[in-house]
SELO-175241 format. One record per atom (N, C-alpha, C): residue number from 1; atom name; x, y, z. Coordinates in steps of 0.001 Angstrom, whole numbers. Example, Ala and Ser with C-alpha at 12.3 -4.5 7.8 and 13.67 -1.06 7.14 Angstrom:
// SELO-175241
NODE   n atom      xx      yy      zz
NODE   1    N   13190   -5690    7800
NODE   1   CA   12300   -4500    7800
NODE   1    C   13200   -3300    7800
NODE   2    N   12850   -2250    7080
NODE   2   CA   13670   -1060    7140
NODE   2    C   12900      30    7870
This chain:
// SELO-175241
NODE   n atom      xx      yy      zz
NODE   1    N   -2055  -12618   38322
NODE   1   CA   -3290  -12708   37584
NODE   1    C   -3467  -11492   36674
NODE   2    N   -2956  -10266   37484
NODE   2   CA   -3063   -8886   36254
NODE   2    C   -2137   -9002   35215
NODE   3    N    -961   -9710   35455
NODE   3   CA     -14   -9781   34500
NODE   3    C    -271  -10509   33302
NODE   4    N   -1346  -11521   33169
NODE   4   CA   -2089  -12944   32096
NODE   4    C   -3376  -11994   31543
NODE   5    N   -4307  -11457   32624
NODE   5   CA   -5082  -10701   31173
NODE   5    C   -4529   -9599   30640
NODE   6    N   -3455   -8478   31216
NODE   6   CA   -2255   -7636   30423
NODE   6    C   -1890   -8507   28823
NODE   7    N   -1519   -9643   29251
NODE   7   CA    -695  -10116   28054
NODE   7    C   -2177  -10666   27020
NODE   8    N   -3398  -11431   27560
NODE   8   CA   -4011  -11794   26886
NODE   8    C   -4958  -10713   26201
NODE   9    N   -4781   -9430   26806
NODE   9   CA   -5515   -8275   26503
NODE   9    C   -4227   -7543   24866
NODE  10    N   -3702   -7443   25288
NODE  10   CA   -2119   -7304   24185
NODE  10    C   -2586   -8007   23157
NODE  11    N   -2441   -9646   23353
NODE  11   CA   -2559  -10477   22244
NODE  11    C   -3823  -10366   21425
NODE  12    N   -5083   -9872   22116
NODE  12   CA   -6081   -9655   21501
NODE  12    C   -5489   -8689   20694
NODE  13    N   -5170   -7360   20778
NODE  13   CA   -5172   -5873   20392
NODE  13    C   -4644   -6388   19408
NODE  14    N   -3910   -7449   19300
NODE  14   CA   -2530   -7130   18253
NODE  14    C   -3441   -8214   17218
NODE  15    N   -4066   -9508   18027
NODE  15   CA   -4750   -9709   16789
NODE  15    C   -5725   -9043   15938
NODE  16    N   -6429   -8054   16475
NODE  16   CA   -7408   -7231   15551
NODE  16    C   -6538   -6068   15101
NODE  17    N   -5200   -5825   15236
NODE  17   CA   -4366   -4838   14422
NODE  17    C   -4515   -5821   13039
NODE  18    N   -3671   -6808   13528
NODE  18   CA   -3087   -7972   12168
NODE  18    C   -4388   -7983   11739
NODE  19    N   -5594   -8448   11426
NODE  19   CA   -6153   -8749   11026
NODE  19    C   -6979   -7840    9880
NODE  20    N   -7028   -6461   10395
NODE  20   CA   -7606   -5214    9878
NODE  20    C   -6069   -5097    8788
NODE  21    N   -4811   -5155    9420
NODE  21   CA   -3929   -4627    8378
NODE  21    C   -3992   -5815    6895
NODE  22    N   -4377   -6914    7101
NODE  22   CA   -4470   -7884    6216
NODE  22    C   -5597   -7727    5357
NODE  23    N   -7079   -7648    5862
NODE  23   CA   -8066   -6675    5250
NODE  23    C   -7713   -5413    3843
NODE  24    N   -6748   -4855    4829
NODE  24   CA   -6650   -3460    4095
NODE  24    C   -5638   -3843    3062
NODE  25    N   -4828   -4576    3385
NODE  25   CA   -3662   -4871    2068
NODE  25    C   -4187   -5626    1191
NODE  26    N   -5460   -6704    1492
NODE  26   CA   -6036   -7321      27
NODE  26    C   -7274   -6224    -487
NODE  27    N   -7332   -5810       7
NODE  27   CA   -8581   -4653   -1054
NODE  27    C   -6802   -3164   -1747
NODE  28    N   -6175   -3223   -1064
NODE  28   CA   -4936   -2596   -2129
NODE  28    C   -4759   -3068   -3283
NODE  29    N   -4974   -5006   -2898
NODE  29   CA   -4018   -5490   -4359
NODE  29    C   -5508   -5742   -4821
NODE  30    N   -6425   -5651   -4824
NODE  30   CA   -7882   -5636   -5513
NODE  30    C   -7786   -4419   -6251
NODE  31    N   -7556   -3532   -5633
NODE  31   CA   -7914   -2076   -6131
NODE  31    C   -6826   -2031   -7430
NODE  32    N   -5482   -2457   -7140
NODE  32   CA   -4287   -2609   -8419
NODE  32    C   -4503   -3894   -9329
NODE  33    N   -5354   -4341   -8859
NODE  33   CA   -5911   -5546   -9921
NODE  33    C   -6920   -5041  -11065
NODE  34    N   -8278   -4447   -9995
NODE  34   CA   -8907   -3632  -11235
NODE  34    C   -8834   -2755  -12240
NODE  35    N   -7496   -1860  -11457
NODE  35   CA   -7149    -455  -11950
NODE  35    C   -6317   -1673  -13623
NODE  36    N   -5454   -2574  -13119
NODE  36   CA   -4828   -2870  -14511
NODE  36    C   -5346   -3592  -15010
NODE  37    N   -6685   -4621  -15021
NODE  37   CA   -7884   -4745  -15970
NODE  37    C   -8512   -3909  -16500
NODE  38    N   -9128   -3111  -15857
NODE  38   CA   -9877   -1597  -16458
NODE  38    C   -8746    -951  -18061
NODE  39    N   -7680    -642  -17497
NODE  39   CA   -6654      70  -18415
NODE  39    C   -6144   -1128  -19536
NODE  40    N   -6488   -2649  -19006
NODE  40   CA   -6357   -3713  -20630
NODE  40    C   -7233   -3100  -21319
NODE  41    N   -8314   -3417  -20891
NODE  41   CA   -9576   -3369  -21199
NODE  41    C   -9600   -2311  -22128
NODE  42    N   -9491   -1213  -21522
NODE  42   CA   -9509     240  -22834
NODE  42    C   -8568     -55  -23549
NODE  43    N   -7403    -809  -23650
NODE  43   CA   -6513    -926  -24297
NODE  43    C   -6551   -1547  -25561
NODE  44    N   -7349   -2587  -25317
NODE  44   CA   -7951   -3656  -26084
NODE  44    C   -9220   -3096  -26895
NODE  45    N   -9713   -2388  -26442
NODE  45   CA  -11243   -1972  -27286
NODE  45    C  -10619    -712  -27865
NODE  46    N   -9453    -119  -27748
NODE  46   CA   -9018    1247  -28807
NODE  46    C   -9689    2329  -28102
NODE  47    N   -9834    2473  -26853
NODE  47   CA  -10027    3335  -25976
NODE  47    C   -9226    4062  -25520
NODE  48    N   -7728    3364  -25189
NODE  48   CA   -6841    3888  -24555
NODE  48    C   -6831    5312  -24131
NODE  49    N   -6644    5515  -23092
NODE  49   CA   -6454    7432  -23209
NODE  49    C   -5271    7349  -21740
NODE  50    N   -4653    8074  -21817
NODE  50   CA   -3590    8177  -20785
NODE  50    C   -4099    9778  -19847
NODE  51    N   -4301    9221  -18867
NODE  51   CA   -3800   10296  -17382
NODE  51    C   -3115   10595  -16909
């Protein structure tokens, strides 16, 4: 019986790892989405300026 909530205690952990790491990797490709709209954007209006 300790050995089934061990494993069902595991499977939880690992689903709220996966789930937070999936979280965090779509606000990455959000964040590289805006960053290369933002930089059209100045690109397009003759803003451009390089960092």
């Amino acid at each position: 019986m300790d050995f089934l909530i061990g494993i069902l205690l595991f499977c939880g952990l690992f689903a709220i790892y996966d789930a937070i790491r999936k979280v965090n990797n779509n606000i990455l490709n959000q964040t590289e989405e805006l960053k290369k709209l933002r930089e059209e954007m100045n690109y397009k209006n003759g803003r451009y300026r390089c960092k």
